[in-house]
C-alpha positions as CSV (number, residue, x, y, z in Angstrom):
1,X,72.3,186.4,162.2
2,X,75.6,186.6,160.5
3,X,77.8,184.2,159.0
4,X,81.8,184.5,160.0
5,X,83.5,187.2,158.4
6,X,80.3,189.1,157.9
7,X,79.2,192.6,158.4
8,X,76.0,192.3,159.7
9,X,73.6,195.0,157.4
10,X,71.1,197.5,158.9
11,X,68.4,200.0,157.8
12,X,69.8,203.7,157.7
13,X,67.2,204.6,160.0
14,X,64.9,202.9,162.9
15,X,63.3,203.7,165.8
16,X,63.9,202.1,169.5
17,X,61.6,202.5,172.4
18,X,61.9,202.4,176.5
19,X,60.3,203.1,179.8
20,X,62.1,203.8,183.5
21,X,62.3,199.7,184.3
22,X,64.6,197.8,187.2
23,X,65.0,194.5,187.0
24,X,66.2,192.7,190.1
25,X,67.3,188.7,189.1
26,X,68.4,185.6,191.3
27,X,68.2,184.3,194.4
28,X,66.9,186.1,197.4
29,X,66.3,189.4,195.4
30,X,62.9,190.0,197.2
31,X,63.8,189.8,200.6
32,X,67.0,192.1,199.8
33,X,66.0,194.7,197.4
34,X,61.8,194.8,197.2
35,X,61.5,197.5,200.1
36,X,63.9,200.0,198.5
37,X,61.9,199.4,194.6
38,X,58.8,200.2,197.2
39,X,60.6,203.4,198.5
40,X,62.0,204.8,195.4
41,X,58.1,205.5,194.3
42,X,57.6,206.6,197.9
43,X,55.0,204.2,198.5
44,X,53.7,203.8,202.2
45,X,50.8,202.1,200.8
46,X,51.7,198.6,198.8
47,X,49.1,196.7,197.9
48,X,49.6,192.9,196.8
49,X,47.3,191.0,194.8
50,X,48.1,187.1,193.6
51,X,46.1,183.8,192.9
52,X,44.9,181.7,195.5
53,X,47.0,179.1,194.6
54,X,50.5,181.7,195.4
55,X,48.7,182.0,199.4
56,X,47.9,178.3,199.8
57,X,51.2,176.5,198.2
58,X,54.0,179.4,198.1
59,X,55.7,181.8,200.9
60,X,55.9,184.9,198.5
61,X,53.0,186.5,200.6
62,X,54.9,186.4,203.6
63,X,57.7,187.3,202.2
64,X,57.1,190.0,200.7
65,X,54.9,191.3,203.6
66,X,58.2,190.2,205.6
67,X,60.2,192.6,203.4
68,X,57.8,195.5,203.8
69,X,56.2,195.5,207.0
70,X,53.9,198.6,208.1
71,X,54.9,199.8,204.0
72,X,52.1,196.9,203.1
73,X,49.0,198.1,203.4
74,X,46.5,194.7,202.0
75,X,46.6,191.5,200.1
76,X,43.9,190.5,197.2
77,X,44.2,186.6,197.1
78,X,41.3,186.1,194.7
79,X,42.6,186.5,191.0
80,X,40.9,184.0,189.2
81,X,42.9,182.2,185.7
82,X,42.5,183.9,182.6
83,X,42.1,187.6,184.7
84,X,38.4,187.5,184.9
85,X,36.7,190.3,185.1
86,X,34.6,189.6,188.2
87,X,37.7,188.6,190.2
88,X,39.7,192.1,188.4
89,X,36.1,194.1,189.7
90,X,36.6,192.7,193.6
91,X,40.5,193.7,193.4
92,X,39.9,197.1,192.2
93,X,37.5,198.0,195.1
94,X,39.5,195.7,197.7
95,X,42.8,198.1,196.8
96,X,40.8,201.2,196.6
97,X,39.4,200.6,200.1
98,X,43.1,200.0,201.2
99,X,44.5,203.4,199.4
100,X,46.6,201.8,197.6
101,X,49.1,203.7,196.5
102,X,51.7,200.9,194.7
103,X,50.9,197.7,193.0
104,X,52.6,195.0,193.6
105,X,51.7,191.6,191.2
106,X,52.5,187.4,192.3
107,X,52.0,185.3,189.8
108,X,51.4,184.1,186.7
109,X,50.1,185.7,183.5
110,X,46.7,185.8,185.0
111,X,47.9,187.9,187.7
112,X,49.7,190.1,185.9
113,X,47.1,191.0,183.3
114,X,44.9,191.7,185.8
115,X,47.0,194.3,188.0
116,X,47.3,196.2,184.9
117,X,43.4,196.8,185.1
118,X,42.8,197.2,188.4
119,X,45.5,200.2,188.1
120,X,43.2,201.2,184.7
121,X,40.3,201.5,186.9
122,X,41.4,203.0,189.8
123,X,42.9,205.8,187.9
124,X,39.9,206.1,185.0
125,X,36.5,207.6,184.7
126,X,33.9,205.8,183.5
127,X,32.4,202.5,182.8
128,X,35.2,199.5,181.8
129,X,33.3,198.5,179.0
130,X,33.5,202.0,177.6
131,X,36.8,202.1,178.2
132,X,37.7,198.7,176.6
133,X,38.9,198.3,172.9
134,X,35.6,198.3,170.8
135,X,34.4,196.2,167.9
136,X,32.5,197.9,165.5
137,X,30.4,195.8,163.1
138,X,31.7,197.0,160.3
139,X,35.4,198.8,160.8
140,X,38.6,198.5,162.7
141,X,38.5,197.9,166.2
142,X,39.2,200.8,168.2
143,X,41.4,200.8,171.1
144,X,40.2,204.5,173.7
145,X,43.2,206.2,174.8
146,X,43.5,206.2,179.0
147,X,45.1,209.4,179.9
148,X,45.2,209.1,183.9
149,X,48.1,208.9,185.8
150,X,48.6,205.1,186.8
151,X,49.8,203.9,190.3
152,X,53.1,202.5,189.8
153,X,53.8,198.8,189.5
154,X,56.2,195.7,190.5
155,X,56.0,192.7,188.9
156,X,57.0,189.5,190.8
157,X,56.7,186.9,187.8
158,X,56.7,183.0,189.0
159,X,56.8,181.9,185.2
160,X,58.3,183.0,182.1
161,X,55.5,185.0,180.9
162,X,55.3,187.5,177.8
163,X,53.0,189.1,180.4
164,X,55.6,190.4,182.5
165,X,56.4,193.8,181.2
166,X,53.9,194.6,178.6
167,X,51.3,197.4,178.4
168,X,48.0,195.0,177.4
169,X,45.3,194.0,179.2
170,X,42.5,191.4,178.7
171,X,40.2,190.0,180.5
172,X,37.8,186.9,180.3
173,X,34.2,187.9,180.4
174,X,31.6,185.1,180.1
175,X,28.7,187.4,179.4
176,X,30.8,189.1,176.1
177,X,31.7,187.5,172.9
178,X,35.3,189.0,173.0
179,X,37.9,189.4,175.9
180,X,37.6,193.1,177.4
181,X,40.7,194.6,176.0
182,X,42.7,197.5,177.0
183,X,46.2,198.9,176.3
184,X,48.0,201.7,177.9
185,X,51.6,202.0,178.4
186,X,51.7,203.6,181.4
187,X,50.6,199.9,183.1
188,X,54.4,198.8,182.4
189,X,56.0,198.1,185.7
190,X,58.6,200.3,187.4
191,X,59.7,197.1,188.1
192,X,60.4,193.4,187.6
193,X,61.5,190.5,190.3
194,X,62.5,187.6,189.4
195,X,63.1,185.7,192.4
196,X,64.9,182.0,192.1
197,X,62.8,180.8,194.9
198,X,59.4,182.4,193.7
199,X,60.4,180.4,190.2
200,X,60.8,177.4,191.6
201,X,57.7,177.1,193.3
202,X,55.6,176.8,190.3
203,X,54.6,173.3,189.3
204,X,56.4,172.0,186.9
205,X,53.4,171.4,184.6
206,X,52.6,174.9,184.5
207,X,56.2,176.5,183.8
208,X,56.1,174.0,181.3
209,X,53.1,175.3,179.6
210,X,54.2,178.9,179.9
211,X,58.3,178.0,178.8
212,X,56.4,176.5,175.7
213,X,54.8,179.5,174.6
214,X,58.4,182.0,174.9
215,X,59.8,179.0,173.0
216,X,57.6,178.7,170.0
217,X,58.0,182.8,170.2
218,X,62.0,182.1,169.7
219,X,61.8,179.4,167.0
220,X,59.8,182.6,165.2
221,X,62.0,185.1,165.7
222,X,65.3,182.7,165.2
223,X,64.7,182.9,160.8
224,X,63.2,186.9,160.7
225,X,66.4,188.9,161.4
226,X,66.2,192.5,162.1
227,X,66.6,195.3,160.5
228,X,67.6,197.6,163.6
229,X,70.7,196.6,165.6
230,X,69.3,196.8,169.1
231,X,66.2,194.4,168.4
232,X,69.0,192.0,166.7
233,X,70.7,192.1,169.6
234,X,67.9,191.1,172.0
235,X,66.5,188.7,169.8
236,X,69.7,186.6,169.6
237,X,70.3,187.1,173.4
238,X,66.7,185.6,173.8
239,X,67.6,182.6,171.5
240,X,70.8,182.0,172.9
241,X,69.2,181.9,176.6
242,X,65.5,180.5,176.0
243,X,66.1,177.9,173.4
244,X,68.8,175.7,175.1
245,X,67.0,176.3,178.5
246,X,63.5,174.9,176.9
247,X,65.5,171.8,175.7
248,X,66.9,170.9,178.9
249,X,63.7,171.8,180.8
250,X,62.2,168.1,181.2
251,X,65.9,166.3,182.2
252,X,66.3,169.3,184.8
253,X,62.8,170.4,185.9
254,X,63.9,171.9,189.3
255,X,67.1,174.4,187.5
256,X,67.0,177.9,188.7
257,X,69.3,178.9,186.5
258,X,66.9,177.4,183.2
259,X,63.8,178.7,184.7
260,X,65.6,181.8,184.8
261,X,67.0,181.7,181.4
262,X,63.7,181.5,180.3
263,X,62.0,184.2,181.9
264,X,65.1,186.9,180.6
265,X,64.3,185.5,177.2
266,X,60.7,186.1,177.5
267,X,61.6,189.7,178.6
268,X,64.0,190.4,175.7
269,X,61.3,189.2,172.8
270,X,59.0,191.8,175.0
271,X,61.3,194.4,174.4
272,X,62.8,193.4,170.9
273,X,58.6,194.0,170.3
274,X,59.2,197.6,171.8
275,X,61.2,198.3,169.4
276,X,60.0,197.2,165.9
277,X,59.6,193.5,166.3
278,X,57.1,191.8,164.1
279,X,54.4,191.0,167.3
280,X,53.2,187.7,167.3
281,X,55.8,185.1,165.3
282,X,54.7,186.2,162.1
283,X,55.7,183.9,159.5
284,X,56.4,180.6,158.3
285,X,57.8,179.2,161.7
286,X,55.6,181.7,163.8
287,X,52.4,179.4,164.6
288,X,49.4,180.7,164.7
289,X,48.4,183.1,167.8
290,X,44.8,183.8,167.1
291,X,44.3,180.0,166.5
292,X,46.2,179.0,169.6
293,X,44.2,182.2,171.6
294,X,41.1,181.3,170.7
295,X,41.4,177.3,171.5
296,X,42.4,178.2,174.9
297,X,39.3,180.9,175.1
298,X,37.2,178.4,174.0
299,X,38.1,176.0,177.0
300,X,39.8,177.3,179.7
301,X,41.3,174.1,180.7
302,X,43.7,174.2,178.2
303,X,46.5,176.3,178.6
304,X,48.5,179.1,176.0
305,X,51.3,176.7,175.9
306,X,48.9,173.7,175.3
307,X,47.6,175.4,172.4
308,X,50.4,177.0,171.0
309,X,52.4,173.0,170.5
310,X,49.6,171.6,169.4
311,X,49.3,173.5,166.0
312,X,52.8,174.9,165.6
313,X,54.1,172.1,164.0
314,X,51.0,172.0,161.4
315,X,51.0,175.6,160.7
316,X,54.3,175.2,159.6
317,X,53.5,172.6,157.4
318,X,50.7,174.6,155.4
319,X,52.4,177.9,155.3
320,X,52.1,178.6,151.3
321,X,55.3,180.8,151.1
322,X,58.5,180.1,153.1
323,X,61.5,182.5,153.0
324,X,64.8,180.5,151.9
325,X,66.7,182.1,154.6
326,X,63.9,181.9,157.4
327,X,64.0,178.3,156.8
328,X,68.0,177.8,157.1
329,X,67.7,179.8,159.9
330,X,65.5,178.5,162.2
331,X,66.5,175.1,161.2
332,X,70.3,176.1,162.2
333,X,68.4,177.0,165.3
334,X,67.1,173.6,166.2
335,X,70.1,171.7,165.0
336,X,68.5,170.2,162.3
337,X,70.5,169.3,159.6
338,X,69.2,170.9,156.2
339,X,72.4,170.9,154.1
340,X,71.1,170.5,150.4
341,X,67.4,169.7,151.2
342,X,65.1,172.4,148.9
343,X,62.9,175.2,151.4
344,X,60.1,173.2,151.6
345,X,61.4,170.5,152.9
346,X,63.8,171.9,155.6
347,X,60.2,173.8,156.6
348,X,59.0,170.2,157.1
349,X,62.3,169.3,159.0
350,X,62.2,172.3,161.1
351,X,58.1,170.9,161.8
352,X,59.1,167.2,162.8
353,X,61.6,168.7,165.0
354,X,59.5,170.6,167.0
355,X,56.6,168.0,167.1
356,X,59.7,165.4,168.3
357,X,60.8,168.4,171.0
358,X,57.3,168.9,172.6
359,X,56.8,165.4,172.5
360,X,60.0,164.7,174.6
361,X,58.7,167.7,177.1
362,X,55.2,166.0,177.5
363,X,53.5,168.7,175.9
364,X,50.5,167.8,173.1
365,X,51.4,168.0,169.1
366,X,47.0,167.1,168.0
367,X,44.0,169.1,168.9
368,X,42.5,165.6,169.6
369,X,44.9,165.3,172.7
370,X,43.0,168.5,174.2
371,X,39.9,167.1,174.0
372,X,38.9,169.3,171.6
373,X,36.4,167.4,168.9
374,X,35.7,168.1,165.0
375,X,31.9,169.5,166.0
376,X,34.1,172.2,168.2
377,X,36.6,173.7,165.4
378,X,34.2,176.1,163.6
379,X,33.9,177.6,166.9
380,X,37.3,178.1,167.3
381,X,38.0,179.4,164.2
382,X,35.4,182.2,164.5
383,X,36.9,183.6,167.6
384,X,39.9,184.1,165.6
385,X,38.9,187.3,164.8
386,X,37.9,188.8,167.8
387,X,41.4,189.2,169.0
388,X,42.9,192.7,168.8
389,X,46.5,191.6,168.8
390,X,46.2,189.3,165.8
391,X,43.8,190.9,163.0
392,X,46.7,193.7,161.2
393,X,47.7,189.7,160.0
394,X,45.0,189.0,157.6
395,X,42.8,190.9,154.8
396,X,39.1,190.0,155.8
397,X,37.1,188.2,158.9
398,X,36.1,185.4,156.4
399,X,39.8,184.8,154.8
400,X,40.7,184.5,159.0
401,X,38.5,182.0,159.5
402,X,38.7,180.4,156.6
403,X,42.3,180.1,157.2
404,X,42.0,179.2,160.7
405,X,39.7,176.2,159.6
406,X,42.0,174.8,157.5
407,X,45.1,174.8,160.2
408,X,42.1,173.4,163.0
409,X,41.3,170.6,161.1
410,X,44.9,169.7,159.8
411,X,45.9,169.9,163.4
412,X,43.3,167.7,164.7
């Protein structure tokens, strides 16, 4: 961000990424333009796959079966939260046996993580597990490269979910001590719906939980400018939509336009990402993703967005170096007045305004509201470092934990 008057400053050189995308946005957008994103791949094949909670509560099966007819050839209903990987196993074989030939994803998160394996294994050779990142004992973990051609993908998101247009994949697997991790960027979707009436139909609860997380993402990225012009741009675009949208989520619940707001914002910090972005919210105001990963690992009742508000605040509080500017910034981004107060202290500001913010929106600010007890946080802190996204951010497994430790029991 630039002050008035100012020429905003640039590296001589960067790098910007893409893939072939559509994005189709507001209301009534399946029913008018999902058969023609079907034909353009020539698909006669589609093959849906959802949550049971999208077939017993929501009309986006029939509608989309409505939209295209004899081109729909199946529906997997049984994607189970967190994209296990016995529900992922049954979709695989239930689209193979349906020749799939197009994916097509309703849902959540969940959902969407999960169509990007089932593509993985109906394209790959070999075992999952072999193909899956791997953790060597002593080393770097090691992510296989999946050459196959993909089938191609549409994505019809019913929250604001970084999930939506991303190239990972994990899956929960009781019988591991890590999620089964994969990452190829040929999972992207050829396309992206997001469909006012397949928004509103999610709980308010659970868009809340999901909205929190692309929030806390935008309070991050609001005091780490850019260094390349295009990932400034879609940073600011995605603070300027998400953050006033999150704020006025709990006095309007039911908004299309907000729930939409949200969901452009989540794709614009995925793509800002694409192209440079530091991944995660690194930094002062960033949280702490492998903490709030690993608490909602550890029990599945509680949700990304859950975990995410219930330590940002605190790992705020105990970052040991904050960036003058970061801290002006991302106070100016709240609206908390800062004016003369030293970079510590607007840090703290910026903290009790976001514990105030997720208090308002009924979301928790203590580990103790989870349910989560003191005999529980070494636990939590071990897993830590068994998540591939999060370990370039620290030197050892033991500083991790160590450090992830501290933050449990501050935020407890």
């Amino acid at each position: 961000m630039t002050g008035a008057g100012t020429e905003p400053r640039f590296a001589a050189s960067f790098r910007a990424a893409g893939y072939a995308w559509r994005l189709f946005c507001g209301p009534g957008v399946l029913d008018k333009d999902l058969r023609g994103a079907v034909a353009r791949h020539g698909a006669r094949r589609a093959f849906l796959l959802c949550s049971p909670s999208i077939t017993r509560t929501t009309t986006l099966v029939r509608r989309v079966s409505a939209a295209l007819g004899d081109s729909l050839a199946g529906t997997f209903d049984g994607i189970e939260n967190d994209s296990t990987w016995s529900s992922v196993r049954a979709a695989t074989e239930a689209a193979r046996a349906a020749g799939a030939d197009l994916l097509i994803a309703v849902g959540g998160g969940s959902v969407l993580v999960a169509v990007r394996a089932v593509a993985i294994f109906l394209a790959e050779q070999g075992s999952p597990f072999d193909l899956m990142t791997q953790y060597p004992a002593d080393g770097k973990p090691v992510s296989p490269r999946l050459e196959a051609p993909k089938l191609p993908i549409i994505n019809i998101p019913t929250t604001p979910t970084s999930a939506m247009n991303r190239a990972g994949t994990g899956l929960k697997n009781p019988e591991l001590d890590h999620r089964m991790e994969y990452f190829d960027p040929k999972t992207r979707p050829q396309a992206i719906f997001l469909d006012d009436e397949a928004l509103l139909g999610t709980p308010f609860p659970v868009y809340r939980s999901t909205a929190t997380t692309v929030f806390a993402g935008l309070v991050a990225s609001a005091g780490t400018p850019a260094d390349n012009p295009l990932v400034e741009a879609d940073v600011q675009q995605a603070i300027r939509l998400g953050i006033p949208a999150y704020l006025q989520l709990r006095d309007m619940p039911h908004d299309p336009t907000l729930r939409r707001h949200l969901c452009l914002a989540a794709f614009l910090q995925n793509r800002a990402e694409d192209d440079g972005r530091p991944l995660l919210g690194q930094g002062a105001f960033g949280g702490n993703y492998a903490v709030s990963t690993a608490l909602h690992l550890v029990d599945s009742r509680i949700g990304q967005g859950e975990a995410t508000s219930a330590v940002h605040a605190h790992a705020i509080r105990l970052a040991e170096r904050v960036d003058p500017a970061a801290a002006r910034l991302t106070a100016n981004a709240l609206d908390v007045p800062h004016g003369s107060l030293s970079t510590d202290k607007t840090a703290h500001a910026v903290a009790d305004r976001l514990e105030a913010v997720y208090r308002a929106i009924g979301m928790p600010v203590r580990l103790r509201e989870l349910g989560i007890t003191t005999q529980q946080l070494p636990r939590i802190a071990a897993e830590t470092v068994k998540n591939f996204n999060a370990r370039s951010t620290f030197v050892s497994p033991q500083a991790r934990i160590a450090q992830s430790l501290r933050l449990l029991e501050s935020a407890w």
